[in-house]
Each structure stands twice: as structure tokens, then as C-alpha cells.
C-alpha positions in Angstrom: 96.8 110.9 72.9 97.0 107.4 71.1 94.8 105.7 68.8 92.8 103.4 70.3 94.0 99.6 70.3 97.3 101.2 69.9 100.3 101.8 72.1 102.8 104.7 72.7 105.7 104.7 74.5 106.5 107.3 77.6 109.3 109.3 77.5 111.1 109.8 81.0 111.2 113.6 82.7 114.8 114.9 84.1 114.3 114.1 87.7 115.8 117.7 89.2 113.0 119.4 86.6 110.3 117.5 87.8 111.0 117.8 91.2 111.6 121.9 91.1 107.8 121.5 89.2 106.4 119.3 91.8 107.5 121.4 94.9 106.3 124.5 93.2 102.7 123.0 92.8 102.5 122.2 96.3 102.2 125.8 96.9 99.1 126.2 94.2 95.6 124.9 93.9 97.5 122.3 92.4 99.4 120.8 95.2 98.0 117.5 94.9 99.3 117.3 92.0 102.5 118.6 92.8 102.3 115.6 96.0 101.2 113.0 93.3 104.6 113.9 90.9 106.8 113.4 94.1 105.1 110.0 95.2 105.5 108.5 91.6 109.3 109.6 91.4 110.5 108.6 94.7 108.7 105.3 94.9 108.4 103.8 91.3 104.9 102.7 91.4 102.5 102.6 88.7 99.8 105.4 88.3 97.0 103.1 89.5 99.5 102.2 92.9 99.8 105.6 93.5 96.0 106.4 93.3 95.2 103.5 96.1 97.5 105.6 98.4 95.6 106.4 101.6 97.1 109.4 103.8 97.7 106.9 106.1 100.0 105.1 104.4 102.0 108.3 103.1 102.8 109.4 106.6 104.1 106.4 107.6 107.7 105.4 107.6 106.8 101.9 105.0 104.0 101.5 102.7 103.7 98.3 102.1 100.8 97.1 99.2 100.1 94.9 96.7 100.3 95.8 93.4 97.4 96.2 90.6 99.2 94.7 87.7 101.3 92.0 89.1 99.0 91.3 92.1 103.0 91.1 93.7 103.0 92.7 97.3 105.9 95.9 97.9 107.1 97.0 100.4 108.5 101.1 99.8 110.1 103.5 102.4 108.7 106.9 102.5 111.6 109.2 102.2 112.3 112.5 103.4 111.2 114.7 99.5 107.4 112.9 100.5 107.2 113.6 104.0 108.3 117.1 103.4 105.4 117.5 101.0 103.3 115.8 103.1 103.7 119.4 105.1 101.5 121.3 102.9 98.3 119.2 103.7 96.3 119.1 106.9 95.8 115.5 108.6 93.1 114.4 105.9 92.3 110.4 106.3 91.4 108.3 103.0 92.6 108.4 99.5 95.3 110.8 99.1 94.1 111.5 94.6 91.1 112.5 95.0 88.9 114.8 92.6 87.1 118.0 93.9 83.9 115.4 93.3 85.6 113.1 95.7 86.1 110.6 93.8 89.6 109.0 93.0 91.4 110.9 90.0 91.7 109.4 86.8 94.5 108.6 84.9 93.4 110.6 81.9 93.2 113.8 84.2 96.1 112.7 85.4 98.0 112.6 82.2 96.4 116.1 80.8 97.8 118.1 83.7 101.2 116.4 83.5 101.0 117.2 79.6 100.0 120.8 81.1 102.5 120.7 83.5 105.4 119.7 81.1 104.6 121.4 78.5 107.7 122.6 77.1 109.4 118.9 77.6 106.9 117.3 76.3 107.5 118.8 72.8 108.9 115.6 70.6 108.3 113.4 73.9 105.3 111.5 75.2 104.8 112.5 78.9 102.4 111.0 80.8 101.4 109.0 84.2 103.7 106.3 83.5 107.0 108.7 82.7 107.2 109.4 86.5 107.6 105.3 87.1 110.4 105.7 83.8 112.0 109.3 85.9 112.7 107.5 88.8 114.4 104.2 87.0 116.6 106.7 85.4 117.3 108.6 89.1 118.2 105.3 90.4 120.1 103.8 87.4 121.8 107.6 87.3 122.5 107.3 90.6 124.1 104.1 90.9 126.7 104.9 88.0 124.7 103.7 85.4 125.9 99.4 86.4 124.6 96.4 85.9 123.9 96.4 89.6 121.4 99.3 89.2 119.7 97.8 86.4 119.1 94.0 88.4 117.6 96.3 91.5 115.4 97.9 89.3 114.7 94.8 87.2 113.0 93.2 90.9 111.9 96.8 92.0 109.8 97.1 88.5 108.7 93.1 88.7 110.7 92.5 85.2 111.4 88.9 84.1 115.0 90.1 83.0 117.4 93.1 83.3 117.2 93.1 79.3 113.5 94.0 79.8 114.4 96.9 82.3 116.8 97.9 79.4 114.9 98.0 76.6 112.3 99.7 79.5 114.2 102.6 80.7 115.2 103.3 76.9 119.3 102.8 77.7 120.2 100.2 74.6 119.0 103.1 72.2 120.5 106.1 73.8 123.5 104.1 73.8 123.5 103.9 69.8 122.3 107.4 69.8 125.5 108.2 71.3 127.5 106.5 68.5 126.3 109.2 66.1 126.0 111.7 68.4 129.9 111.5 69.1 131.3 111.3 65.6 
């Protein structure tokens, strides 16, 4: 937890270990949580996106909203780790996050089961709401051979003004000179 006025920094989750988590939640009281993990790494959207999503949009093919921060609309296509999820729940209508009050869930209960949830990886790291967003810039930045052409999708995918600001973002200049010692 930060001080307040202060800001920390989240620390990105292996995407494979998240996942394995995530599918194994959706078979426990937690599955919602398990459903929310999957949603943030296989679309990118922020914490407070992903708590707007209705069911409705979740079982179809393209969500398509606009975003709190940025007020910028997105378009994302459901792909097939969601819609597989999507199996372990009956054909609820409204907001997908909600509490056991009924309410939306919050982002600090959010970011105390993840902290639950990863608890062994987030020894030395900060995990929270907004690592999931960070997990799946990696995926795709991973994915795409680590280019320049990864990092300029992301850059528009994350509403950045510059693919130096999805650098710096995603934590890749300081791995980088990590490495340098690392590999001495």
C-alpha cells in the first residue's frame, strides 16, 4: 500500500503464471476473480474499464467502449481464453465485477485479492490492478519479438503520446541495463 499523495509503480505478472491462476479460480468461489485476471490480460484495459464490463458485452465477439481516463473510444475483440471462461458462469445480465452486496467491486478489493492471489510473486514486486494492463503489454511486446513494431501498437493500444512513454511504461529501457550487469 502507498502513502497517500504518493505513487508506486506496478510491477508486471508472467503472463503463463497468471493465466494457470486465473483458470484455476474460475473453478472456486473466486471465479470472478479468476474471469476478472483473464479480461485485464487479454484486452489491456484499465481496472476501472474492466469494472464497466456488462455480460453483454463479454459474450460478444467486440466490445467496443469508451474509456474512463482518456474519454478515447476502443474497440477490443473478445478472444477465445475469455469466451472459454465465460463457460463457468450462467447467462447473468449487468455488470460482470460485482460484490456479493451487488455493488461494483472496488479497486482496493481488487488489489488485496490479487496481492492474495500472487502472493509469492509479489515478494520484492508491487502487484496490483494495473499489473494485469503492464502483463499483457509485455504478452504482446513478447510476442511480437520484442520490435519497435510492438512497442508503436501498444503505444496507440495504451493511448500513449510516444513509444518512449510505452518504454519507460512497460519497464524495457531498465531491464535492458539490468542485463548489462547481469551478463558480465
Amino acid at each position: 500500500m502507498s502513502i497517500k499523495g504518493t505513487y508506486t509503480k506496478a510491477d508486471y505478472l508472467n503472463f503463463d503464471t497468471a493465466t494457470n491462476k486465473a483458470i484455476k479460480l474460475l473453478s472456486t468461489k473466486d471465479k470472478k476473480i479468476g474471469l476478472y485476471i483473464l479480461v485485464s490480460i487479454n484486452s489491456g484495459l484499465r481496472a476501472g474499464d474492466v469494472q464497466d464490463l456488462t455480460w453483454e458485452q463479454l459474450r460478444s465477439d467486440v466490445i467496443t467502449l469508451t474509456e474512463r481516463k482518456t474519454k478515447k473510444g476502443r474497440t477490443i475483440a473478445v478472444n477465445d481464453a475469455i469466451k472459454k471462461a465465460l463457460n463457468h458462469f450462467d447467462n447473468s445480465k449487468g455488470y460482470v465485477f460485482t460484490s456479493q452486496k451487488g455493488g461494483v467491486i472496488t479497486i482496493q478489493q481488487l488489489n488485496r485479492k490479487l496481492k492474495s492471489i500472487f502472493s509469492n510473486e509479489a515478494k520484492g514486486n508491487n502487484i496490483s490492478t494495473h499489473s494485469l494492463r503492464k502483463t499483457f503489454g509485455r504478452r504482446v511486446y513478447e510476442n511480437n519479438n520484442e520490435s519497435e513494431k510492438a512497442l508503436m501498437y501498444l503505444s496507440e493500444l495504451f493511448n500513449h503520446t510516444s513509444i518512449s512513454v510505452t518504454r519507460i511504461y512497460l519497464g524495457i529501457r531498465q531491464e535492458e541495463l539490468n542485463n548489462i550487469y547481469i551478463n558480465l
